[in-house]
N, C-alpha and C positions, 0 to 999 in steps of 0.2 A: 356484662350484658344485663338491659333491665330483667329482673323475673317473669313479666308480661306486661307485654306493649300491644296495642289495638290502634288499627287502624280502620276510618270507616271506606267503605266501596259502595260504591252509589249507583245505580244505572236502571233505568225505565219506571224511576219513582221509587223504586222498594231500594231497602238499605239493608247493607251487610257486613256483620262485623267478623274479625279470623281473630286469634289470639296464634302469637306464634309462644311457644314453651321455651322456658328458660335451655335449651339443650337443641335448640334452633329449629323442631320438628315444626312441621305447618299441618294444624288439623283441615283437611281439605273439605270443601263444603261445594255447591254443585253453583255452576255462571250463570251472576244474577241475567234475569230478562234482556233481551236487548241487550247484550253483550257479543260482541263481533269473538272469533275465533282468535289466539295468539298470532298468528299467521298476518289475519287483518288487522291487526291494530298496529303490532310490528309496522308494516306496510305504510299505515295512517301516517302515523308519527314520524317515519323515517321522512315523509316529503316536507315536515317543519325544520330539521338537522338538515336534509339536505338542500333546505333555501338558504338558509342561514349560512352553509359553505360554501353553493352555488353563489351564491351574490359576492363573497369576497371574490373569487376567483374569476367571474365573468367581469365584474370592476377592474379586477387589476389590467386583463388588458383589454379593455376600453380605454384606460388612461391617457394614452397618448391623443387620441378623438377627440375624449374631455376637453384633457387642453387647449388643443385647437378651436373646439368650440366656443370657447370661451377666452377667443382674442389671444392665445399662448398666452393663458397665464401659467407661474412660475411652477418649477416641480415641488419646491416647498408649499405652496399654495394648493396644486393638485393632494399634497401629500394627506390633505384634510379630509376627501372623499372618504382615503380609508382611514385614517387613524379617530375622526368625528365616530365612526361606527364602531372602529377598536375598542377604544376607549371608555365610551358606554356601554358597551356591550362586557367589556370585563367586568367593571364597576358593579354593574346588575345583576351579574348571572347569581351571586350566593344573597342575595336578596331575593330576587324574584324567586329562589328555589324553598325560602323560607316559610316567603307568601303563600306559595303554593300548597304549604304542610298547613299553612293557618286558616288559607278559606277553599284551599279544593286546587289542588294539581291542573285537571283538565281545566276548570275555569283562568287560570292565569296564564295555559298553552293558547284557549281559546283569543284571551287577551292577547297574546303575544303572535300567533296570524294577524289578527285584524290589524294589530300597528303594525308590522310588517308589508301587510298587503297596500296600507293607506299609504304608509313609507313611501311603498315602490311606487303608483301611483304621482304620487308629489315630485317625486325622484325624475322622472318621467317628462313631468311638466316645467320644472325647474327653469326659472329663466334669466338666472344667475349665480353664479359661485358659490356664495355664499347660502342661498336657498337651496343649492343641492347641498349642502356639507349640513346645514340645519334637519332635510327631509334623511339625508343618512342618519345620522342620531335619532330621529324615528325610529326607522331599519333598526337601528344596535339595540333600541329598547325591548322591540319585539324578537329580536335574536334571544338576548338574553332570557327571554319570559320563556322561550319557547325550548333551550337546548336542555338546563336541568329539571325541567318537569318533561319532557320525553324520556328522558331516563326511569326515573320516577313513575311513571305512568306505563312504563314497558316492562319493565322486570318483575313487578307483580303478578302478568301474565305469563311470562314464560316458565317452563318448568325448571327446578334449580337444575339439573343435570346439563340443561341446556343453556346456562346463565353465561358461561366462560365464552364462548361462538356466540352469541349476542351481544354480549360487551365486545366484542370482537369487529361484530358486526356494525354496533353502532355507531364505535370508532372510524371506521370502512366509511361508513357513510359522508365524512370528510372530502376523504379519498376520491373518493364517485364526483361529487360537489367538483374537486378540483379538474377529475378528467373529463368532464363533463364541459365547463367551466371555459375553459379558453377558445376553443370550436366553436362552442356555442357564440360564446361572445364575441370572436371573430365572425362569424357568418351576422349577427344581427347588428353590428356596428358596422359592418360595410353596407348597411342599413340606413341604421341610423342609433349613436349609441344612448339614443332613448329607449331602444326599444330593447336593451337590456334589464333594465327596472319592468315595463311593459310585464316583460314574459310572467316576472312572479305573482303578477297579481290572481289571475283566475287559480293560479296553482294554491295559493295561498287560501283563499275563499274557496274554490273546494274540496281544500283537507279542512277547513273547518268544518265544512259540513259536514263530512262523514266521521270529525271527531266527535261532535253533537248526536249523531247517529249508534254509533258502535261502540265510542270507547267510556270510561264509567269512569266518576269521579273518586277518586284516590284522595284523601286527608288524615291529620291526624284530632280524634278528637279531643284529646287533651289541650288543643288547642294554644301552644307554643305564642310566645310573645314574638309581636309584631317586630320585622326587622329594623335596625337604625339606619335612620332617615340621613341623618347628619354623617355619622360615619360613612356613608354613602356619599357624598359632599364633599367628604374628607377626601376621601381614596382618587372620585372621578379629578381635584384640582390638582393634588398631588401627580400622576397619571402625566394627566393637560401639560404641565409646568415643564415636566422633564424634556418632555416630547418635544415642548415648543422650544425649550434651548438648544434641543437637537437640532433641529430643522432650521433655526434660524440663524446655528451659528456663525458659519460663513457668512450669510447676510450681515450681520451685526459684529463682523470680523473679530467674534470670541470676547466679547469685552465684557463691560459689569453687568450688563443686560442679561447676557448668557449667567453669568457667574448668578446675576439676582435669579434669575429660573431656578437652576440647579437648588441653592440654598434654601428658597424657599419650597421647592417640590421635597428637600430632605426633613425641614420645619414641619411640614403637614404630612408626612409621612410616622413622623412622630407622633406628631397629634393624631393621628388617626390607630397605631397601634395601642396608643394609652389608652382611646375612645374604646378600642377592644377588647383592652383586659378591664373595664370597666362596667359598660354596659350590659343587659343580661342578655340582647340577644343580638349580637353585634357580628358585622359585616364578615370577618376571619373568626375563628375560631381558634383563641392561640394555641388550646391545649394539641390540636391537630398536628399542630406545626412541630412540636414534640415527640410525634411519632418520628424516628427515625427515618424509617425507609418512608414516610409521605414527604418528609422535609426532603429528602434526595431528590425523591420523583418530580415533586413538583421544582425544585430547584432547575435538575437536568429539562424541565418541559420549559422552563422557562429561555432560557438559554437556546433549546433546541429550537421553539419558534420562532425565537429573533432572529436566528440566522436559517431558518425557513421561510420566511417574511421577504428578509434580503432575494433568493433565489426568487422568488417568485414576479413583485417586481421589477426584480433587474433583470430575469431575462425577458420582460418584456421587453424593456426598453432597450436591450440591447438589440432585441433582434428587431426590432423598429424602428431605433434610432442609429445603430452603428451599421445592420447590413443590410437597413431600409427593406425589411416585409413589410409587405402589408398589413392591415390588422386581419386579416383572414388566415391568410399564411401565416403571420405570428403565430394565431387560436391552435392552428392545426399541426405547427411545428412542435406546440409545448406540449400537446395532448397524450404524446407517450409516455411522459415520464410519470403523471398524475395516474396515468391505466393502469401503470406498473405496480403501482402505491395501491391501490384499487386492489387488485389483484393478490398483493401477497399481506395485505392487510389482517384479512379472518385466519389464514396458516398464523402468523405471526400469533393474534391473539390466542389460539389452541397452545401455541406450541411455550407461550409465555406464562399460562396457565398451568403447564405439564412442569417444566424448568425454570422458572422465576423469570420476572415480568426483567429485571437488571440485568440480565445478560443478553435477552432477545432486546431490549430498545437500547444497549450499548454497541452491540454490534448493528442496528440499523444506524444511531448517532454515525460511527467510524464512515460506516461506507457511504454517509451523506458528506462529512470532510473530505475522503478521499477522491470523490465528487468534485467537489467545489476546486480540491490542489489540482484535477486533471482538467478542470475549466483553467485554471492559471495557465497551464504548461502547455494547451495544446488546441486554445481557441485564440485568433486572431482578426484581424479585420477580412481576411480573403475568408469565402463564403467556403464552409466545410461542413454542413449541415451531417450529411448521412453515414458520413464516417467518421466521424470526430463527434461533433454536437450529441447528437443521438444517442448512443452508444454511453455517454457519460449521461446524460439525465436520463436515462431508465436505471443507470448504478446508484445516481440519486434520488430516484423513484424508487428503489425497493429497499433503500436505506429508509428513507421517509413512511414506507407501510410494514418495514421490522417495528420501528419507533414508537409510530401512536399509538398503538393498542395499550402495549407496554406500561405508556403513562398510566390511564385510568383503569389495565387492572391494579399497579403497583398500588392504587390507593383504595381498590375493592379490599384487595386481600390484608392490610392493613389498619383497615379504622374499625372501632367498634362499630354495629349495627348502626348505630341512634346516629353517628355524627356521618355515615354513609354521604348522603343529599349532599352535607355540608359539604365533604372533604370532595366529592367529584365537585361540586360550585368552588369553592376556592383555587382546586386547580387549573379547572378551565380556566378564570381570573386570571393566572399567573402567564396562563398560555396566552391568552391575549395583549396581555401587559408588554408581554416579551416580543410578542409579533408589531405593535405598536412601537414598541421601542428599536427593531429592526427595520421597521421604514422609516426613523426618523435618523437612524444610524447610517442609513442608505443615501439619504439626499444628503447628509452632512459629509458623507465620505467622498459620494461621489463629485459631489457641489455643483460647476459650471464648467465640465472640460473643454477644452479646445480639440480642434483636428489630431494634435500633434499626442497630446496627455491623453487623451476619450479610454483607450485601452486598460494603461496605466489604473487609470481611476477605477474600472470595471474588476481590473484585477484586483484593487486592494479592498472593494468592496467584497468580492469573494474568500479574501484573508481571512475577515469576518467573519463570515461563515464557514470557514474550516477552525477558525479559531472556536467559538460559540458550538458547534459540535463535537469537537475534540472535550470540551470543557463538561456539555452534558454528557458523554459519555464516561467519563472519570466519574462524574457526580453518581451515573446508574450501575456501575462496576462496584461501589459501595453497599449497593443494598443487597442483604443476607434475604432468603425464603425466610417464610416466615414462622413463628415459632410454632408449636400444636398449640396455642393458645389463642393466636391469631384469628381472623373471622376471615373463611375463606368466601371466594362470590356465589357457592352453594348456599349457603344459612345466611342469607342479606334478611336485616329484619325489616319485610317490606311482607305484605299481603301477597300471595301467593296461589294461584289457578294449580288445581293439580292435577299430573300426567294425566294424559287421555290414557284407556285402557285399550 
């Protein structure tokens, strides 16, 4: 840990500097002007996390709508809605969290509504395929600006005692986004499924404003070298490449086309981690990946989105395309299982903070497979919603809110102070990467089924996902608590508000 590190806090024109002491204490000093309560800014912030989930998850089922609207084009084609925003939005997140450190946290949150807000907006307007999958990459640019400087911009406020149930919390805020997320989207696409872009925009514009109001600009002034640009470049075509030979392989019936994707997404994949251990302030950070227990965590997150990706999608489409709901009735069939994740989310993070983050998100991993093998065994084309359906995605909902927490404490209580931003930025990345790569594993799996296969296909997409779960939880069964030397999420070397008395 550095000996003393500063960082500046900004708000109502006056500035203020903390030193935290080599031995992680924070000398507490009184909230500058114009500074809203932990309570409110929490609050602020949490509505930019939860557009950024909200939108994935009210997208997904709008899907089927999209389509339609746009002439049935192809599920590979739809597939771009989301992985256009995946993808960018992985690429960006440990960039934008950099920028953040270099010109002010809140100013690049602020950034990241306003693309957002315009995003949805455009999104909205869209009057062809292509200009929605362009206005989503909008959307993923201000996702990213927005998820690791809310982090950044929260923990500073809250008191350490209170750090673990905030990370807990902020995790949750996913959670929310998804239970939120398909109701919703179902009630406003039997609308009209414009009018799921619609909703985010006043939400979007006014959390800005009450971030402009309340919350205080967070930087470092040491003033850290700008992120790589190019590495940046590297990583988003690397990403593109893979995805696309997923998606298109059936189409292109696996030939050199496919083969050229793959090799060339492994080429720049290369190039892009030599660009890392090269440059000085470059997109990954390798030494992170060194860390044991981060390399697991983030491995097991990886893995566990893809085949959380897969669920999410597919049971839209099954339950809309195989036992023809509605898009209402879809919204509102899926909406328990997200509650349930909702719900045992903050337990999960307390309880992963008390016993190691490895064993509470390997036992969420198991009971999401276990999930997925009782969708094999005991879902059919004959309609069994309430006593079959049900009953198994709330097992895969509380497997899903043992899980996430998990991840990003595993990588609090792990990195040193300084590489903190970095190490929660690359993981998100990795989560992304993995959700991207599970919808393009989804259209490739399932491809074009007939009457006859449709089942078939659904079931070996859910393999997938018992397979990809099974496999992150072996990865998070690996990681040891961490040593006394460790930096637990009490002593985060972040500026720090203290206890109220």
């Amino acid at each position: 840990m550095e000996p003393e590190r500063r960082y500046e806090l900004i708000a109502g024109g006056k500035q203020q500097s903390r030193a935290l002491l080599a031995s992680g204490e924070e000398r507490g000093v009184a909230s500058p002007a114009g500074r809203g309560s932990p309570g409110t800014i929490f609050a602020i912030l949490a509505v930019g996390v939860f557009l950024a989930s909200l939108d994935l998850f009210i997208v997904n089922i709008a899907l089927p709508a999209i389509e339609r609207g746009f002439g049935g084009a192809s599920l590979a084609g739809i597939s771009w809605v989301l992985n256009g925003y995946t993808i960018v939005y992985a690429a960006l997140l440990v960039p934008a969290g950099k920028l953040g450190d270099v010109i002010g946290r809140r100013r690049v949150f602020i950034f990241g509504l306003a693309a957002f807000g315009l995003g949805s907006a455009l999104c909205a307007a869209a009057p062809s395929l292509d200009f929605l999958i362009a206005a989503r990459v909008l959307q993923g640019v201000g996702a990213a600006a927005v998820t690791p400087t809310s982090l950044g911009l929260m923990l500073p406020v809250i008191p350490p005692a209170k750090r673990p149930a905030a990370i807990g919390g902020w995790a949750a805020l996913g959670a929310v986004g998804a239970a939120t997320g398909p109701p919703l989207g179902g009630l406003l696409t039997d609308i009209s499924w414009h009018w799921i872009f619609i909703v985010n925009v006043p939400l979007a514009f006014g959390a800005l404003l009450a971030v402009l109001r309340y919350v205080p600009e967070i930087r470092d002034p040491a003033k850290p070298s700008l992120p790589d640009g190019f590495g940046t470049l590297l990583l988003i075509a690397a990403v593109s490449l893979a995805t696309l030979g997923l998606v298109k392989g059936t189409d292109w019936s696996w030939d050199g086309r496919v083969i050229g994707c793959f090799v060339a997404a492994a080429g720049l994949a290369v190039a892009f981690l030599y660009r890392s251990s090269r440059h000085r302030s470059p997109v990954l950070e390798l030494s992170i990946i060194r860390v044991p227990a981060f390399a697991l965590a983030t491995l097991s997150a990886t893995l566990f989105f893809a085949a959380f990706s897969v669920m999410l999608i597919g049971n839209v489409f099954f339950l809309t395309g195989v036992w023809h709901y509605s898009v209402l009735r879809g919204g509102l069939a899926l909406a328990p299982g997200p509650i349930a994740a909702a719900a045992i989310a903050p337990f999960a993070g307390r309880l992963a903070a008390r016993i190691g983050p490895g064993a509470v998100g390997a036992l969420g991993s198991i009971l999401f497979a276990g999930s997925s093998f009782m969708f094999i065994e005991y879902i059919g084309v004959g309609h069994s919603y309430a006593t079959i359906f049900l009953p198994i995605m709330i097992v895969g909902g509380i497997g899903v809110g043992f899980a996430l927490p998990a991840f990003t404490i595993a990588a609090t209580r792990t990195l040193a102070p300084q590489l903190l931003a970095t190490g929660i930025g690359a993981q998100s990345m990795f989560r992304q990467i993995g959700g991207a790569l599970g919808v393009a594993a989804f259209v490739a799996i399932l491809g074009t089924p007939t009457a006859d296969t449709i089942l078939a296909r659904f079931n070996d997409t859910r393999l997938f996902m018992a397979a990809a779960a099974i496999l992150a939880s072996a990865a998070l069964v690996l990681i040891r608590r961490p040593a006394p030397t460790a930096v637990p999420t009490d002593n985060l070397d972040l500026p720090s508000q203290p206890a109220e008395s």
